[in-house]
C-alpha positions in Angstrom: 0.0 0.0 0.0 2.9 2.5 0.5 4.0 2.4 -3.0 0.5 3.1 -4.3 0.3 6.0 -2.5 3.9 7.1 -3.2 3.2 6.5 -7.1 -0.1 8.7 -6.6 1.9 11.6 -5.6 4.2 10.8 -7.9 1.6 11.2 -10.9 -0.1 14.2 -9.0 3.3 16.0 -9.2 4.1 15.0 -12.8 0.3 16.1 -13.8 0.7 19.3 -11.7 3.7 20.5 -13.6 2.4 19.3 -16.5 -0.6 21.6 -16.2 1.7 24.1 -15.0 3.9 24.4 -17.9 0.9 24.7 -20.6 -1.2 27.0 -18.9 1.6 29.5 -18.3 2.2 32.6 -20.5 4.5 31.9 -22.8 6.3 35.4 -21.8 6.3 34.5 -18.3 8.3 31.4 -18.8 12.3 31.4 -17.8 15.4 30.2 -19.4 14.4 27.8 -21.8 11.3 27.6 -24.5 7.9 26.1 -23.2 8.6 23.3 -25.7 11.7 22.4 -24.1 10.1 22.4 -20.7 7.5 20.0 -21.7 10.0 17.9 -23.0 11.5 18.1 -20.0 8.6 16.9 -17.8 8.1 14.3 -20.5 11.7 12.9 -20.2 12.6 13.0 -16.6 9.0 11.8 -15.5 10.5 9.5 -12.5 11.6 13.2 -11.0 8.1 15.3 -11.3 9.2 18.1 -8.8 
C-alpha cells in the first residue's frame, strides 16, 4: 500500500507541472522555451518536482 500511495503523488506531481507548464504565458516562462520544458517533464517523469 505504501508504494501506491507514493506512485499517486508521484503522478499528481508530474500532472501538476504538467498543467503548469501549458497553462503559463509563454512570456512569463524562464530560461528555456515552453517546448523544451514540456519535454523536459516528459523525459525526466521518475523526477516530477
Amino acid at each position: 500500500m505504501p508504494y501506491v500511495a507514493l506512485g499517486l503523488i508521484a503522478f499528481v506531481l508530474w500532472l501538476y507541472c504538467l498543467v503548469d507548464v501549458i497553462t503559463c504565458p509563454e512570456h512569463s516562462v524562464r530560461n528555456l522555451p515552453k517546448l523544451a520544458w514540456l519535454a523536459q517533464i516528459f523525459l525526466r517523469a521518475d523526477v516530477p518536482a
